[in-house]
C-alpha positions in Angstrom: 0.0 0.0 0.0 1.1 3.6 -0.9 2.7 6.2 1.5 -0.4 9.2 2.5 1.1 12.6 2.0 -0.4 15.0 4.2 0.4 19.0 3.5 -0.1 21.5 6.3 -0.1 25.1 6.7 1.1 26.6 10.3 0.7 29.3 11.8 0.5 31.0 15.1 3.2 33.1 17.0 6.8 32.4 17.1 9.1 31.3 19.8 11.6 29.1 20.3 11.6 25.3 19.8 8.2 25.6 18.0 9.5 23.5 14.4 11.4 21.1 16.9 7.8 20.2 18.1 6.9 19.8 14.6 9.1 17.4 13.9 9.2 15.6 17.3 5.4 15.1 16.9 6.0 13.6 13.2 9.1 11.5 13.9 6.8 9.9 16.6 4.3 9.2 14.7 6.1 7.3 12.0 6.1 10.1 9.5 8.6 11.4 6.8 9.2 15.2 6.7 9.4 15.7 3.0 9.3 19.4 2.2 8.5 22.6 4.0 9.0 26.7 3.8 8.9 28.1 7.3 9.7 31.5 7.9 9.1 34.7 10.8 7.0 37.0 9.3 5.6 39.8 11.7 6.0 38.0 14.3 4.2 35.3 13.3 5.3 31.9 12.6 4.2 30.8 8.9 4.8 27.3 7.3 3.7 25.1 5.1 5.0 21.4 5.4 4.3 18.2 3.5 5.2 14.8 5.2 4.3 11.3 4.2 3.2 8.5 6.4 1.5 4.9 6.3 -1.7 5.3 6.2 -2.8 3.3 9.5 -0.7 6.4 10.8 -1.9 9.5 8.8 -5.2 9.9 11.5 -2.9 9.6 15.0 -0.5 11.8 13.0 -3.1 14.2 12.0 -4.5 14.2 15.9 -1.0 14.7 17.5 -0.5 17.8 14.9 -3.9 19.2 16.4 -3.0 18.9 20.1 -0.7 21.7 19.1 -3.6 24.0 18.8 -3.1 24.0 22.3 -0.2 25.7 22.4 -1.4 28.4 20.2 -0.8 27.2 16.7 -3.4 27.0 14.2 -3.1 24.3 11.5 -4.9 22.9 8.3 -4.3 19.4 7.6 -4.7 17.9 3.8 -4.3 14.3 3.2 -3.3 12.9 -0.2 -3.0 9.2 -1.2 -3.8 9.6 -5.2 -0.4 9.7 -6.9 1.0 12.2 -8.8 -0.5 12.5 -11.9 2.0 13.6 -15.2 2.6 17.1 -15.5 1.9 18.8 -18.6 4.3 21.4 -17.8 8.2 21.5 -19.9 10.3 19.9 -17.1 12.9 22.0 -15.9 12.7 25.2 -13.5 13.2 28.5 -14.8 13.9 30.7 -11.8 13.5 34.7 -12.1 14.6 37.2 -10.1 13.5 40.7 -9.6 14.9 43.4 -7.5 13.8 46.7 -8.0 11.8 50.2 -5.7 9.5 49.2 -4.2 5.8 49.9 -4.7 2.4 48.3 -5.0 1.2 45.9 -7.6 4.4 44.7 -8.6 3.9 40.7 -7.6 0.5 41.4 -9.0 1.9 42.7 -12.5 4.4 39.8 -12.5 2.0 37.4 -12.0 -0.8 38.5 -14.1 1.7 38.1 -17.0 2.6 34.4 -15.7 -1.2 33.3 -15.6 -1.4 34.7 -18.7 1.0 32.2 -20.2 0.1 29.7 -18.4 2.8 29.3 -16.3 3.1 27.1 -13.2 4.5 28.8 -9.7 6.7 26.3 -8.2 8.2 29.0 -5.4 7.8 32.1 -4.6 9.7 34.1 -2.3 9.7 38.2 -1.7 10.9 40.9 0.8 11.9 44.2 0.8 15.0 44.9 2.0 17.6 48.1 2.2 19.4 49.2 -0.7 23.1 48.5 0.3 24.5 52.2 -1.1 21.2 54.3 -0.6 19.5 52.3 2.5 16.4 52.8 -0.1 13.4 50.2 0.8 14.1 47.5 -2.4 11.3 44.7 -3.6 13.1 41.6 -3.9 11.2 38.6 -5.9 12.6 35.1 -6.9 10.1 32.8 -8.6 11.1 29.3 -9.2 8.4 28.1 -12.3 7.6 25.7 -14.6 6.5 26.3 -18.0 3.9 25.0 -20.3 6.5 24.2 -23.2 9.8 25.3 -24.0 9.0 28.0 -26.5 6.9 29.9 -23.9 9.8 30.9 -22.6 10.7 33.3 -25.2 7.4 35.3 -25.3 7.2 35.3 -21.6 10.7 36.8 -21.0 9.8 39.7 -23.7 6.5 40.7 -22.0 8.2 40.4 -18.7 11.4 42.7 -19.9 8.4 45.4 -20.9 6.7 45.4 -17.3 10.2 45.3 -16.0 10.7 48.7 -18.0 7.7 50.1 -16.7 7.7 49.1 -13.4 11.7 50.1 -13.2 12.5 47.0 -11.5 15.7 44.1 -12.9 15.1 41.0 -14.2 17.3 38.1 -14.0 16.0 34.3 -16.0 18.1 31.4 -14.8 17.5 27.9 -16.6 17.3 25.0 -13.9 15.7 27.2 -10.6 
């Protein structure tokens, strides 16, 4: 019988020791910590994480990740035993990076023009950060995707080079993510 993979989303406030519970509470229960992006944001604690686990343990797993509520973590538990089915997408990542002044709309822009050509969001990661010469607040993007087919990648570099003018922001492709 197949692994169950089960995907959560975590949040509640952070302190110290908190993804050390995490993982004590999956070890335990006979789960495989797969993948996760965890990060401190506000003062918040934010993360998603996927684990797999028998399936005669995904329910005591599932109950021992909700005793956490306890402690002041809120979670949503999703449990998946169908297998992956074959992307259509071009295999490979194409990662782009984008670093520019900051101002409103720009992951919406972005984004608008990779729904558009149908492009897959694999990772996305942003922050603004200080300029290192100026201490100017700068938007900092990286996007790790997957395409529909190879030659999409042409016509979706040259639309987003023109937002990239408009918006006054840098874009960097990298083949592989």
């Amino acid at each position: 019988m197949s692994q169950v993979s089960l995907v959560m989303t975590i949040l509640g406030e952070d302190r110290a020791g908190l993804v050390e519970s995490l993982a004590d509470v999956v070890k335990c229960n006979g789960g495989n910590w797969l993948e996760s992006r965890m990060a401190h944001l506000a003062g918040q604690f934010a993360g998603v994480l996927r684990v797999e686990v028998e399936p005669e343990n995904a329910v005591p797993l599932t109950d021992a990740l909700r005793a956490l509520e306890s402690q002041g973590l809120q979670l949503i538990v999703h449990s998946e035993s169908a297998p992956e089915e074959a992307s259509e997408f071009h295999k490979g990542l194409v990662a782009l990076e984008l670093v520019g002044q900051d101002r409103p709309g720009i992951v919406s822009e972005i984004t608008r023009v990779l729904t558009t050509h149908g492009v897959n969001v694999e990772d996305l990661s942003t922050e603004r950060i200080s300029a290192p010469n100026s201490g100017q607040k700068v938007f900092k993007a990286t996007v790790k995707m997957q395409l529909p087919s190879a030659t999409a990648g042409r016509t979706l570099r040259a639309e987003l080079e023109q937002i990239a003018t408009d918006l006054m922001v840098d874009l960097h492709f990298h083949q592989g993510g």
